[in-house]
matplotlib code that plots the C-alpha trace (Angstrom):
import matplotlib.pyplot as plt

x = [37.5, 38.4, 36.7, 38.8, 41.9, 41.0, 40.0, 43.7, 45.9, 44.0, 44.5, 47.8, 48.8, 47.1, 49.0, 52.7, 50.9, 50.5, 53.7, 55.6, 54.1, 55.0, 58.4, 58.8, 57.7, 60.4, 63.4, 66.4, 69.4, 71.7, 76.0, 77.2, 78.3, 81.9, 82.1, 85.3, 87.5, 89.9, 93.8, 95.7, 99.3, 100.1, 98.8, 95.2, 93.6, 94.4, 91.4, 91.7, 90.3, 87.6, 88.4, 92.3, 94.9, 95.8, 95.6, 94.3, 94.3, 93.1, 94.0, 95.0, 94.1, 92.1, 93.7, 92.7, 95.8, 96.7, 100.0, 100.6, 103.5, 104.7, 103.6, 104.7, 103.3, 104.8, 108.7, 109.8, 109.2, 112.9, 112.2, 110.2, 107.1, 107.4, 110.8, 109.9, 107.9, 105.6, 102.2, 102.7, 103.4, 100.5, 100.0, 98.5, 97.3, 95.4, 95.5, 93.1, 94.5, 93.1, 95.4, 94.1, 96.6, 96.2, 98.2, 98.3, 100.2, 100.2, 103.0, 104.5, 107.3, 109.9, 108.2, 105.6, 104.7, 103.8, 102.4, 101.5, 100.0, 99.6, 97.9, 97.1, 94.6, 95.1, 93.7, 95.3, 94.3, 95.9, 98.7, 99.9, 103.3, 104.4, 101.4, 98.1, 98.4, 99.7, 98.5, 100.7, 98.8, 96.4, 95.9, 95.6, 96.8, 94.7, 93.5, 93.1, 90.9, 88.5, 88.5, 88.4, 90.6, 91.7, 93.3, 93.5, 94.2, 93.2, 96.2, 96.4, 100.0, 101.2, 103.6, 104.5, 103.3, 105.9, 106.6, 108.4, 109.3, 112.0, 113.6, 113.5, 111.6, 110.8, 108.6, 108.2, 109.4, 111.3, 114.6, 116.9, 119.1, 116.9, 116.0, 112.4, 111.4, 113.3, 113.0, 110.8, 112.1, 109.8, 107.8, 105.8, 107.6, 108.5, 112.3, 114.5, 117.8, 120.3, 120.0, 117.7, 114.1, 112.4, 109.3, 106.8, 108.7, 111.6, 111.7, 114.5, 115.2, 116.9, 117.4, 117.6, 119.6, 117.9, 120.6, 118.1, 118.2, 116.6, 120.0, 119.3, 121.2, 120.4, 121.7, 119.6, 119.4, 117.2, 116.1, 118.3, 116.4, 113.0, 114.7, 117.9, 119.9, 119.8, 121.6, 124.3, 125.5, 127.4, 128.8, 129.2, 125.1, 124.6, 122.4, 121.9, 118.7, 119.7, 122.7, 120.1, 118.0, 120.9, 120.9, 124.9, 124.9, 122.6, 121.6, 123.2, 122.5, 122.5, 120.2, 120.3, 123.3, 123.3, 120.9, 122.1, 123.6, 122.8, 124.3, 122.4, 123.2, 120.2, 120.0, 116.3, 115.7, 113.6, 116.1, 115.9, 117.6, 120.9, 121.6, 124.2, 123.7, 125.8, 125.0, 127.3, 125.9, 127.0, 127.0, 126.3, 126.7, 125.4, 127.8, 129.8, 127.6, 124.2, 125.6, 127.3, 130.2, 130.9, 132.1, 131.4, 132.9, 133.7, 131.2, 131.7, 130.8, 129.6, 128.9, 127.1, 127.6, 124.7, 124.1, 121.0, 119.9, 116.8, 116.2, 112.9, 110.6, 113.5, 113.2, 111.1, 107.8, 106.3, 106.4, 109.2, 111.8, 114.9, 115.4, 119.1, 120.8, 123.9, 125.1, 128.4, 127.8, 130.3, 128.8, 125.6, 123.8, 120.2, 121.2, 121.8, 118.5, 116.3, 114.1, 111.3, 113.0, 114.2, 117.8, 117.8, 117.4, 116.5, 115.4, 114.4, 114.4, 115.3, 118.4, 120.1, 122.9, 122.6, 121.9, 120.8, 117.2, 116.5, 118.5, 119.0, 119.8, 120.7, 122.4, 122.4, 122.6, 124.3, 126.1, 128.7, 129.7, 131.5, 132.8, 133.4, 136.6, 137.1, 135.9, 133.6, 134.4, 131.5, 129.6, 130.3, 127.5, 127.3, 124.6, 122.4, 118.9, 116.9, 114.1, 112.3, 109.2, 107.4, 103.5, 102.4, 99.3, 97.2, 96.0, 98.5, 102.2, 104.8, 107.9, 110.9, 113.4, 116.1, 118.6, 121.5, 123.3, 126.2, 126.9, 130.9, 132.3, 136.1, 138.4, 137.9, 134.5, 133.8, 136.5, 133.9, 130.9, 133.0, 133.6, 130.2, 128.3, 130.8, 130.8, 126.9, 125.9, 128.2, 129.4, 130.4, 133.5, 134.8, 136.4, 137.4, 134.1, 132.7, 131.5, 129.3, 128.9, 126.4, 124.3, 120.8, 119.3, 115.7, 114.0, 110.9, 108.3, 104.8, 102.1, 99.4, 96.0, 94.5, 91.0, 89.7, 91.8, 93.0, 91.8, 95.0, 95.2, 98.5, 100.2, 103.9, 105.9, 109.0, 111.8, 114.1, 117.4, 119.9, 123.1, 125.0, 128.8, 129.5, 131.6, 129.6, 128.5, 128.7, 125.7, 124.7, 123.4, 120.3, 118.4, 114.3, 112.8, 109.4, 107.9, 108.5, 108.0, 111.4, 113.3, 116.5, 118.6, 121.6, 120.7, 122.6, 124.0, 122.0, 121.4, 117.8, 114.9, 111.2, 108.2, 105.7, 103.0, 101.0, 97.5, 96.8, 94.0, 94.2, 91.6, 93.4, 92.0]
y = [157.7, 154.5, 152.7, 155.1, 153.6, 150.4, 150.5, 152.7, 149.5, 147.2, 148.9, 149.0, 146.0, 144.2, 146.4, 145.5, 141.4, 142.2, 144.3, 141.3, 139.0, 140.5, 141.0, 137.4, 136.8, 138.9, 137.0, 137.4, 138.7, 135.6, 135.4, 136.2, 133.0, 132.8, 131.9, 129.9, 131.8, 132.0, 131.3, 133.2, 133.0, 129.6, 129.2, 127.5, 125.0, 126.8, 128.1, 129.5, 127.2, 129.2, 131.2, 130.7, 132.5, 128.9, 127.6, 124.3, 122.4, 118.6, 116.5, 113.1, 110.2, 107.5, 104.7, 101.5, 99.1, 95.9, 94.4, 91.6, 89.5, 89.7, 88.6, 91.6, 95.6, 96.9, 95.1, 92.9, 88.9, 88.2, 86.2, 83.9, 83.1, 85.1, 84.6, 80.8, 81.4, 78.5, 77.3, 79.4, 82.7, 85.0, 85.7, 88.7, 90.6, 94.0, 96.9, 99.7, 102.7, 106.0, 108.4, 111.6, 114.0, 117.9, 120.7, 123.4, 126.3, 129.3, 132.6, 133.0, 135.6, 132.4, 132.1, 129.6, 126.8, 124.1, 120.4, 117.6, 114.9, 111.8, 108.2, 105.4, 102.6, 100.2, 96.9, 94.3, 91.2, 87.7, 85.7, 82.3, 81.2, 77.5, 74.9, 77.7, 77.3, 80.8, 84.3, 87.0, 89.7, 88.5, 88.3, 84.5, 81.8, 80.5, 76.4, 75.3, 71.9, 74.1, 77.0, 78.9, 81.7, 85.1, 85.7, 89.6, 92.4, 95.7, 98.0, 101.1, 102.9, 106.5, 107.8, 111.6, 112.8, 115.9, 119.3, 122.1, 125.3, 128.3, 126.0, 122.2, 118.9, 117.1, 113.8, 111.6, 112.8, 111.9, 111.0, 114.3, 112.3, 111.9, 113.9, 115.3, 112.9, 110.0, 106.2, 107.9, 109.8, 109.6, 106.3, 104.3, 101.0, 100.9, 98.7, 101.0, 101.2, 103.5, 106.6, 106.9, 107.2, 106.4, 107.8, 106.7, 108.6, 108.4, 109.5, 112.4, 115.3, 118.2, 121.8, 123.4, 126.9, 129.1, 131.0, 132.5, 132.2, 128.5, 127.4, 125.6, 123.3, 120.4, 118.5, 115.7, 113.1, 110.2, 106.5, 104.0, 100.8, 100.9, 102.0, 102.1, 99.0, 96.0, 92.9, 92.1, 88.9, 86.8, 83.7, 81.4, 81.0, 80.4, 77.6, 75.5, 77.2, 80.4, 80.4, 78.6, 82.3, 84.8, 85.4, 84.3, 84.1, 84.8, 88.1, 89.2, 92.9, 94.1, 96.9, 100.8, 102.9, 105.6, 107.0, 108.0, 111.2, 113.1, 116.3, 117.7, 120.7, 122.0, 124.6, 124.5, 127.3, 127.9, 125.9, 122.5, 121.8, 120.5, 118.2, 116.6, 114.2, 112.6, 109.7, 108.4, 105.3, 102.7, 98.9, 97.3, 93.5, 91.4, 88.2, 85.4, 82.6, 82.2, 83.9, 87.1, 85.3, 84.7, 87.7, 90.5, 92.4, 96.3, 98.8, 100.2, 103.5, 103.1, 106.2, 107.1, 109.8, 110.8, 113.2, 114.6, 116.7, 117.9, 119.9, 121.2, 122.7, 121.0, 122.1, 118.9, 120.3, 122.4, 120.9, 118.2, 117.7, 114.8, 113.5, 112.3, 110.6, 109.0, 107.1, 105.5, 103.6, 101.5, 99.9, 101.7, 99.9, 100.9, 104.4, 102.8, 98.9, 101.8, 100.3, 99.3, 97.1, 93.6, 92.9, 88.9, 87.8, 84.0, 84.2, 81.0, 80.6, 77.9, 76.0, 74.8, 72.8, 69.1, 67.5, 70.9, 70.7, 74.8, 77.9, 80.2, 83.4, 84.7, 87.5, 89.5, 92.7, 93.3, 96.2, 94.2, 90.6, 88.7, 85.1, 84.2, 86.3, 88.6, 92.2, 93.4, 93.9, 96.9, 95.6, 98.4, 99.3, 101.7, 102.6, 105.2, 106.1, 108.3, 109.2, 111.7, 112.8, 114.5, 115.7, 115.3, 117.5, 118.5, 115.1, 112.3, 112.0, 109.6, 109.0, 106.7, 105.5, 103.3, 102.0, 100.3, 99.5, 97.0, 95.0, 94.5, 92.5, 92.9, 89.6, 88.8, 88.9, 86.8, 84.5, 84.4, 83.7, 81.2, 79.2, 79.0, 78.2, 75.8, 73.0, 73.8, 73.8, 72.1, 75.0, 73.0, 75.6, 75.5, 78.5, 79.4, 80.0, 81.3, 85.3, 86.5, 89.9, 91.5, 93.9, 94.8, 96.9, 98.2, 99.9, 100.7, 103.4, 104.4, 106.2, 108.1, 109.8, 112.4, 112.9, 115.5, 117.7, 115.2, 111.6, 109.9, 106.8, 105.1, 102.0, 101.0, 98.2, 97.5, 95.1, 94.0, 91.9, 90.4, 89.9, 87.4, 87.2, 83.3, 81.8, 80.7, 77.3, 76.7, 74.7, 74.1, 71.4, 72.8, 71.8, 71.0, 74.4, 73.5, 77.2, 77.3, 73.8, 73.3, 69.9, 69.4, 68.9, 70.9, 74.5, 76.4, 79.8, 82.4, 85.8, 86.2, 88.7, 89.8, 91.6, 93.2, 95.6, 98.5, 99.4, 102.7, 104.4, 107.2, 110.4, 113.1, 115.7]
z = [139.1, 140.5, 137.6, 135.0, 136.4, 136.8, 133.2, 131.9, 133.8, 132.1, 128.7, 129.5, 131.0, 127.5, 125.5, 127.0, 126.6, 123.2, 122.1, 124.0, 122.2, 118.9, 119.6, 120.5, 117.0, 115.1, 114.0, 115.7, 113.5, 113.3, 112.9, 109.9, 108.2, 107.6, 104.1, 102.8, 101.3, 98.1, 99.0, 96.6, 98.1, 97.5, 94.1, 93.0, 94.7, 98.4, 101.0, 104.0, 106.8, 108.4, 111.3, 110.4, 108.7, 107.3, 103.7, 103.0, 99.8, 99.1, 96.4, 95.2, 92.5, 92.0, 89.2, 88.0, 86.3, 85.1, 84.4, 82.2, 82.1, 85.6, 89.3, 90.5, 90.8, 88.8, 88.5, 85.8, 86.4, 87.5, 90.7, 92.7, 90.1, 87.9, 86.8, 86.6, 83.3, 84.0, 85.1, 88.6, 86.8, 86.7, 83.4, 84.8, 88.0, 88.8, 91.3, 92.1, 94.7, 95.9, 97.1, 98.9, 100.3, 102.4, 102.2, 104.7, 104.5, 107.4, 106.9, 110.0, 110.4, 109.9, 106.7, 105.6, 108.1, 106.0, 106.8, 104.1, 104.4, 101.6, 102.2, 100.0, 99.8, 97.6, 96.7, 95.0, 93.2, 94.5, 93.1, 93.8, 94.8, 94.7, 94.3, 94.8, 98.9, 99.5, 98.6, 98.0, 98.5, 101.1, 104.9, 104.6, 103.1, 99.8, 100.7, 96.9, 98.0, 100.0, 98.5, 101.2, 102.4, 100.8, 97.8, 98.0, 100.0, 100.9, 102.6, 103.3, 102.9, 104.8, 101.5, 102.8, 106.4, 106.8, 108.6, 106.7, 108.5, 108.5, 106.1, 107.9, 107.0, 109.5, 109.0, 105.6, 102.2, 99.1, 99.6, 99.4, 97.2, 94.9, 91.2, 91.3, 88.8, 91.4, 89.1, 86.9, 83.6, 81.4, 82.8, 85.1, 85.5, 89.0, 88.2, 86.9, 88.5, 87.8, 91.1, 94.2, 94.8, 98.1, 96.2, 99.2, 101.1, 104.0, 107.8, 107.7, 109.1, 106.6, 106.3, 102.9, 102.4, 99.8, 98.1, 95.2, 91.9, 91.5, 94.0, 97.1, 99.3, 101.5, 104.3, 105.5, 108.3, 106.9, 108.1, 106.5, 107.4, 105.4, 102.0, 102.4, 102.5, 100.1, 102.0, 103.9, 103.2, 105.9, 103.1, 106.1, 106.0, 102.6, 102.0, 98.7, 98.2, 98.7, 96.5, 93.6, 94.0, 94.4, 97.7, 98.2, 102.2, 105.6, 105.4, 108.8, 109.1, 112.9, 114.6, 113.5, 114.4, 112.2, 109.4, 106.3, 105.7, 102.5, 101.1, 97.6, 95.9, 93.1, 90.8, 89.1, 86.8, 83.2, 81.3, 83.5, 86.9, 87.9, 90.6, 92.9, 95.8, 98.5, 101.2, 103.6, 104.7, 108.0, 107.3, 110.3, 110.7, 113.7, 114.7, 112.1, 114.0, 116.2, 119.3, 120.6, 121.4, 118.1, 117.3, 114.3, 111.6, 112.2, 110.7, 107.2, 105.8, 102.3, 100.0, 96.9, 94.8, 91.5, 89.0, 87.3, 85.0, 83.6, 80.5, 79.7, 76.8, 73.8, 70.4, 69.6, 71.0, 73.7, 77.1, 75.4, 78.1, 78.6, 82.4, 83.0, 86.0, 86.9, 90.3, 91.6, 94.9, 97.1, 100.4, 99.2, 96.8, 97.1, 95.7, 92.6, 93.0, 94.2, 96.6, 94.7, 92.9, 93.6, 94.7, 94.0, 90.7, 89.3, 85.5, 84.0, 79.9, 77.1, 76.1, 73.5, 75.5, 75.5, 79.2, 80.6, 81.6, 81.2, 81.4, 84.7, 85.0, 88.9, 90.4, 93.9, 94.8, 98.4, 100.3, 101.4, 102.2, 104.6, 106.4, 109.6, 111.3, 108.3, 107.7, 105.4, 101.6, 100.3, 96.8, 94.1, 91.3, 88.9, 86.2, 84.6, 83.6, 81.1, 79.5, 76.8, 77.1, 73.8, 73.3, 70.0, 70.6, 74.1, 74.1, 73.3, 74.7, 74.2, 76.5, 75.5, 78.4, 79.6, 82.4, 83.1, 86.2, 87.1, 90.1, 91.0, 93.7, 94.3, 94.5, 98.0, 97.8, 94.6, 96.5, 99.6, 97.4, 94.7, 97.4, 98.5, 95.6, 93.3, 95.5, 96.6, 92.8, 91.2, 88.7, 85.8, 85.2, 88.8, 90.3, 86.9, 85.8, 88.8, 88.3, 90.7, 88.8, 86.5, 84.7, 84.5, 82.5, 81.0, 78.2, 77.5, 76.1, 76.8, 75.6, 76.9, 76.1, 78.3, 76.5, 78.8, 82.0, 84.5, 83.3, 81.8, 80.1, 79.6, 78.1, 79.4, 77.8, 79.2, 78.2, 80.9, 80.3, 83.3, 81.8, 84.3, 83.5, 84.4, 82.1, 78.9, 78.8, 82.1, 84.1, 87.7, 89.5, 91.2, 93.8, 93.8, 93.7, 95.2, 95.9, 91.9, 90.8, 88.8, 88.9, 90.7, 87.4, 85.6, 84.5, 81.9, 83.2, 80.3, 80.0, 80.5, 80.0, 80.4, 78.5, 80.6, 79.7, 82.1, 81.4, 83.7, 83.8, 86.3, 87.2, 89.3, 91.5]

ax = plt.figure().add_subplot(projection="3d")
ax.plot(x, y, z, "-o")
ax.set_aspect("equal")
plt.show()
């Protein structure tokens, strides 16, 4: 008996052993994997981050360009270098950037909580200015005997890095002020005046009322000191050299007060949109000398006022559509020079007039000027811009587009600047003569082949004309302009102009 049980435990025991065994063996059922799935609220492209009720998309660009016929990415040659049209212009340079951007976007009982992000890296080739010693574009300066040194760059730019919710944006956007399409109707040349843009982007803070119906309004809060002021020109610095390049006094602008307010009423509908903008914006000066005691003009509050309008699929073709902007400014200038374009101007070309050396062309752009123990007098400009855009077929487009803006200083301030630069330069028609006003303007078209979804290639020509309004004939005495090799010798005062020419090719995604 004893041996029977002996022998049933022992059974028994080996059987548990082995059943233990076996179910070590079996697999073990694992999580279900959380598989990413389709966001169909926001339109394509949007997924919902696992685990999340928020909507994610990522996006962005890579593109490739040349430009030939300027030093600059991508403005006309109308200073520095490239406005000297000699052996220190760059006959051409290149660029290649990456953009990538993410969208999120989360419902909420507010409505949609939305963040976006959009960054930039972007290298550029070198350029020279003056003798080969410096590099525009790089970290370092360019030694010409040695050869060492950099002559590009790598950077890496933060465009749009914004908050939207229950109808607020909060962070770095386009410029309320500006059209959807901001500087660019129908084109990619960055220098076209004629309304706002702020394209990279501008610090604000704005709340937009939804009415329905395409008809929103806005009322934004946004950073005036990255995009939105040209100069602020005290006469009593100018120098010789300064006046020779436009800039008509010390640029004397004090610390941040007050951003710029902007009102903006849209309507955007199946025909086109409608738009009107409004910034108030506060010129702030520092002292009339080197120290506090010196004294300061009062602020100013310059304004700005635009119009746009944007009519879409014309009888021309499918897809057609005509851009259209207008702008007053007074005190406010950069609503009109956007801020990717210059706002001092030094053009050199031929002459024709007998003991002139060349011809110069120079102008400035400025929100107000001043002199020592008087108040500010605001800089007016006006101008335009517009473009068509027309698709021959899916794959080829053309767009054709122009601007034109004017700079105006009243009497007092032409006085302040005349007075400056006569005896400084020797204007050969003396007070008389002396105009510091004038137009710029820009045409252009472009044409573009898109040979399969999202890869673009594009060719931009652009003629650009600065039409200075000293009297004719008149010359000045100029200075040595070492950082662009020209002579100190008498210049005739000349309208003047540029060609330049984009090569894009750009893959989005």
């Amino acid at each position: 008996m004893k041996m029977a049980k002996r022998l049933l435990l022992g059974s028994a025991t080996c059987l548990i052993a082995v059943a233990g065994a076996q179910a070590a063996d079996l697999p073990v059922k694992a999580k279900a994997v959380e598989y990413v799935r389709i966001c169909s609220l926001y339109g394509a492209g949007f997924y919902y981050i696992p685990g999340t009720d928020t909507c994610i998309k990522l996006g962005g660009y890579l593109r490739v360009e040349t430009v030939l016929g300027s030093s600059a990415h991508y403005d006309a040659a109308n200073n520095s270098v490239g406005g000297a049209h000699n052996r220190l212009s760059d006959y051409y340079s290149t660029r290649s950037r990456a953009s990538l951007d993410t969208d999120t976007r989360t419902a909420t009982e507010y409505g949609m909580l939305r963040t976006f992000f959009n960054g930039v890296f972007t290298w550029t080739a070198g350029s020279y200015t003056g003798a080969g010693t410096t590099a525009v574009n790089g970290s370092t300066s360019y030694t010409g005997a040695s050869g060492s040194g950099a002559i590009s760059g790598g950077s890496l730019g933060v465009y749009y890095a914004f908050i939207q919710f229950a109808g607020f944006t909060m962070g770095k956007a386009v410029s309320q002020f500006s059209a959807p399409w901001t500087n660019y109707p129908a084109n990619l040349f960055d220098g076209l005046p004629g309304g706002g843009s702020a394209v990279t982007g501008v610090n604000q803070f704005t709340y937009t009322a939804d009415f329905g119906q395409g008809v929103t309004a806005s009322f934004s809060a946004q950073d005036q000191v990255a995009y939105n002021t040209t100069n602020i020109w005290n006469i009593s610095g100018a120098t010789v050299n300064g006046l020779a390049i436009g800039a008509y006094g010390a640029n004397d602008i004090g610390g941040s007060r007050a951003p710029d307010l902007i009102a903006t009423v849209r309507v955007d509908q199946a025909w086109g949109l409608f738009q009107g903008s409004f910034a108030a914006h506060d010129n702030h000066v520092a002292y009339y000398g080197a120290a506090e005691t010196s004294g300061h003009p009062a602020d100013k509050w310059g304004w700005a006022a635009q119009l746009a309008l944007s009519i879409k699929n014309v009888p021309t073709g499918a897809g057609d559509s005509i851009n259209l902007s207008g702008v007053y400014t007074n005190g406010a200038s950069r609503y009109n020079f956007q801020d990717l374009m210059a706002t001092t101007y030094a053009m050199y070309g031929g002459t024709g007039l007998a003991g002139a050396y060349q011809s110069i062309g120079i102008g400035g752009v400025s929100d107000s000027v001043f002199v020592a123990g008087a108040s500010q007098e605001l800089t007016t400009t006006y101008g335009f811009r517009a473009g068509y855009n027309h698709n021959w077929d899916p794959y080829w487009s053309t767009g054709l587009y122009g601007a034109w803006a004017a700079v105006r200083y009243n009497s007092n301030a032409k006085g302040y600047i005349c007075s400056a630069l006569v005896p400084s330069l020797a204007l050969s028609s003396g007070l008389a003569g002396c105009n510091p006003d004038f137009n710029y303007s820009a045409v252009g078209v472009i044409t573009r082949w898109t040979p399969v979804k999202n890869l673009t290639f594009s060719a931009d020509f652009t003629y650009t004309m600065l039409d200075q309004k000293y009297a004719s004939g008149s010359t000045l005495i100029m200075p040595l302009q070492a950082s662009v090799a020209k002579p100190g010798a008498a210049y005739e005062l000349k309208d003047q102009n540029s060609l330049t020419l984009l090569l894009r090719a750009q893959r989005n995604w």
